[in-house]
C-alpha positions as a Markdown table, in Angstrom:
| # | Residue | x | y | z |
|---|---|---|---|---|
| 1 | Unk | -56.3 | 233.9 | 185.9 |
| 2 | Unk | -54.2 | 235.8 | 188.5 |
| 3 | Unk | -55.5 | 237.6 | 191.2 |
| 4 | Unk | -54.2 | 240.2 | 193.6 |
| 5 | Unk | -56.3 | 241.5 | 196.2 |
| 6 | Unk | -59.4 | 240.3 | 193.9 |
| 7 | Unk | -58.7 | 242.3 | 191.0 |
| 8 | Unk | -57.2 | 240.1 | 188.1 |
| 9 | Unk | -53.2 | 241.0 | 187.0 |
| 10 | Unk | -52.5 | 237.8 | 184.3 |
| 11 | Unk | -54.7 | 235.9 | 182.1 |
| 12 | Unk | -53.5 | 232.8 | 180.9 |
| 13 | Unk | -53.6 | 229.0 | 180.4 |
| 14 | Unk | -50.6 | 227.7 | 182.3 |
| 15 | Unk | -50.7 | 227.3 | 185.8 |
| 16 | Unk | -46.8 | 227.3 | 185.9 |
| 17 | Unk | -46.7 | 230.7 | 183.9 |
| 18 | Unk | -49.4 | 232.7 | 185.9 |
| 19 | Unk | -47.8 | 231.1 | 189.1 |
| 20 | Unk | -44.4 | 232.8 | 187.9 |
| 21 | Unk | -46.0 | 235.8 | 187.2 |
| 22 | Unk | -47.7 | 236.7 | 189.9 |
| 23 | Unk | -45.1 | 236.0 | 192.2 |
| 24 | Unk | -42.9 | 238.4 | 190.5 |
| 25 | Unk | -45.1 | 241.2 | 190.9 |
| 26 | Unk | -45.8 | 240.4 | 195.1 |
| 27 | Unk | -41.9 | 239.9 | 195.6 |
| 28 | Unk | -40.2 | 242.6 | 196.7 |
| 29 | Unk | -36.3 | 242.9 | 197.4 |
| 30 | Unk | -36.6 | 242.4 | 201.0 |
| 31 | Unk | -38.8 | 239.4 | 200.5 |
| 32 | Unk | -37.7 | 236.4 | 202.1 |
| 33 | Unk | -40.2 | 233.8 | 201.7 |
| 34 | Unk | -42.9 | 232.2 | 198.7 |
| 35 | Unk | -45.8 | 230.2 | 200.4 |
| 36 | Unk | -47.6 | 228.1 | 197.7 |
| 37 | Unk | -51.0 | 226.6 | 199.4 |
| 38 | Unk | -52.3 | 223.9 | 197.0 |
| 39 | Unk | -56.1 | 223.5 | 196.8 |
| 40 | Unk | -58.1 | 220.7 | 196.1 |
| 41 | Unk | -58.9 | 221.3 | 192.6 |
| 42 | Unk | -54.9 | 221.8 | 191.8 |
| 43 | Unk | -53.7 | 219.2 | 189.1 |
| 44 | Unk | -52.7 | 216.2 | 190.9 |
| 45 | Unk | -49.3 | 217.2 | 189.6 |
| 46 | Unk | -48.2 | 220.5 | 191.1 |
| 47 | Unk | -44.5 | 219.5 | 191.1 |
| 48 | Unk | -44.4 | 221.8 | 188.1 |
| 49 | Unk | -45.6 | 224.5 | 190.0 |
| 50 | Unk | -43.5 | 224.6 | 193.1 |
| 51 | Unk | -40.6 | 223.7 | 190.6 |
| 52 | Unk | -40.3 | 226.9 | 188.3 |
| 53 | Unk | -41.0 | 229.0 | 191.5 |
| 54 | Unk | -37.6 | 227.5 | 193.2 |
| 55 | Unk | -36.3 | 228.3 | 189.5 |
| 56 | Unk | -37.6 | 231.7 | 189.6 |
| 57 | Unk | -36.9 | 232.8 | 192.5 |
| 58 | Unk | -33.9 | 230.5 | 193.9 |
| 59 | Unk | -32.8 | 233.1 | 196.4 |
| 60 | Unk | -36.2 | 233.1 | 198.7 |
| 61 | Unk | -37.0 | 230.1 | 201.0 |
| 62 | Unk | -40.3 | 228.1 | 199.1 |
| 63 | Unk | -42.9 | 226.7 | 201.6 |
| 64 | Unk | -45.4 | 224.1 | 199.9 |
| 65 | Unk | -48.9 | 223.2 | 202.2 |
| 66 | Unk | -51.9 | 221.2 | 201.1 |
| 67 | Unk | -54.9 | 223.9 | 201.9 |
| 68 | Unk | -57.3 | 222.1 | 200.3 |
| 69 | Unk | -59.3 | 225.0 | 199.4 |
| 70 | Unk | -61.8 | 224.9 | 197.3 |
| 71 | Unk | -62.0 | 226.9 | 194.0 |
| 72 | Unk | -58.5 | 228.2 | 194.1 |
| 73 | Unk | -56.5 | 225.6 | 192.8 |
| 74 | Unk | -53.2 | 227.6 | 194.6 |
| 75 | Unk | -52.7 | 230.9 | 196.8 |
| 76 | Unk | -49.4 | 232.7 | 196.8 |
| 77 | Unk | -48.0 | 234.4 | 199.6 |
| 78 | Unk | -44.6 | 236.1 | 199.3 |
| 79 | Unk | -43.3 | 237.7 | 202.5 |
């Protein structure tokens, strides 16, 4: 499940789709930057991830950081 500001915006099963998703509906045409923080319960592969968002959206700048947070397995921050 996707989140914004607590309330959920996607339901679905693939972290790479909701990822995708939710992105899409933060980014703005002045946006410049996607940060993806990966959290400890992520899959050990996120490459998946962090590739269909430089796919997605290859014109902003994509920052990746281990957060380790729990319960979250990523936050998306698009600025």
């Amino acid at each position: 499940m996707a989140l914004i500001e607590g309330e959920p915006v996607s339901i679905g099963s693939s972290p790479v789709d909701l990822a995708v998703n939710l992105a899409r509906r933060l980014a703005r045409p002045e946006s410049e930057l996607i940060t993806l923080v990966v959290g400890r319960d992520a899959a050990t592969d996120h490459a998946a991830v962090e590739q269909a968002l430089r796919r997605s959206f290859a014109e902003l700048d994509l920052h990746v950081v281990e957060g380790g947070q729990p319960r979250y397995p990523f936050l998306i921050g698009v600025e």
